[in-house]
N, C-alpha and C positions, 0 to 999 in steps of 0.2 A: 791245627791238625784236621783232615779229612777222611773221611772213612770213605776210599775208593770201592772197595771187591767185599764178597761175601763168596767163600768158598766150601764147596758140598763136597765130598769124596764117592767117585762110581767105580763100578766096575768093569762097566765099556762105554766108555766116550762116547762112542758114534750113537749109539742106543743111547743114552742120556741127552744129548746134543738134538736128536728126533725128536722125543718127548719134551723138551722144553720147546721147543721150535711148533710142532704139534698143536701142543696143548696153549702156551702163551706166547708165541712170537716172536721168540727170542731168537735173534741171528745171532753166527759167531763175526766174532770181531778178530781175534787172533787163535791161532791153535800152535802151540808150542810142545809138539810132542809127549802127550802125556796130562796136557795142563792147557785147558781150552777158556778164554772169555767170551762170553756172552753181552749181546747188548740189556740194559740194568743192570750191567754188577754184579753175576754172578759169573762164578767160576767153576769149571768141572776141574776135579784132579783125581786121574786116575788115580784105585786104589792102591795098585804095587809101588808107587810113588812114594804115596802118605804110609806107607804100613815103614816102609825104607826108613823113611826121614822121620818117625818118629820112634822107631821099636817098638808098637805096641800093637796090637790087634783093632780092627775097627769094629766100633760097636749098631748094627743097624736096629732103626731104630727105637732107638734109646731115648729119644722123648726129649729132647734136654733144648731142642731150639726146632722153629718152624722156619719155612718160607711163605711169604704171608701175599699173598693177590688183593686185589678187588676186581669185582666186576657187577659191570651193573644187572644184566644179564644173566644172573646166574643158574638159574632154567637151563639154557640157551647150552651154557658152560657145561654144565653134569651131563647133558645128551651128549655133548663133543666127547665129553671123558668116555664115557660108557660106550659109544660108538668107537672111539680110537684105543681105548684100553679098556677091553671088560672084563678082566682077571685084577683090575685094578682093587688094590687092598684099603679100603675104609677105615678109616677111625670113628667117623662120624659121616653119618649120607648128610643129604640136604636137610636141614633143620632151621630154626627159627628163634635167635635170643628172645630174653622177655624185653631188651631195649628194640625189637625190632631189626635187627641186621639176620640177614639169611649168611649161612657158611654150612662150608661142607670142609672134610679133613680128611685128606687121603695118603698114604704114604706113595711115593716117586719109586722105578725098578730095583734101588738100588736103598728101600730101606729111610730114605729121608723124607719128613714129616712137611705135609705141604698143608697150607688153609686157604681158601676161597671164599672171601666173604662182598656181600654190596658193599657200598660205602656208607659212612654213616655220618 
């Protein structure tokens, strides 16, 4: 078994689809109305989709899984952020573990928890 996709739920495609494209480079690969791939494996699914198919309310947010980057550059990276999104909502600005790795935690338009850290 393989674990192909990692799917995030937005609530407009085209604006999530800029932002990842934007920020990390991510071209689409397929867009199936409603339900777009990215190159790495991620997926956008509109939210009226996912609220359909599963009954329940979406919760943004909610803390419970990130999307995780590296860069080596990470300087470089927070100026592209704060230049291309300066309303962008923080978890954490740029900071420093005590092993040494720099990361920053921002959440994405639509509420999902993203990390950017060097590599270690």
């Amino acid at each position: 078994m393989k674990l192909k996709n990692v799917l995030i739920v937005v609530k407009d495609i085209n604006r999530s689809r800029k932002f990842y494209q934007d920020l990390f480079g991510l071209e689409m690969i397929l867009d199936q109305d409603g339900n777009m791939i990215l190159t790495e494996g991620l997926v956008l699914q509109e939210e009226k989709y996912w609220k359909e198919f599963l009954g329940k309310e979406i919760l943004a947010e909610n803390n419970a899984c990130e999307l995780y980057f590296e860069e080596r550059n990470i300087e470089a990276f927070v100026e592209k952020l704060e230049n291309y999104y300066p309303g962008v909502k923080y978890v954490n600005r740029l900071m420093t573990h005590s092993w040494g790795q720099k990361v920053v935690r921002f959440y994405d338009p639509d509420g999902n928890l993203i990390e950017v850290g060097t590599p270690v």
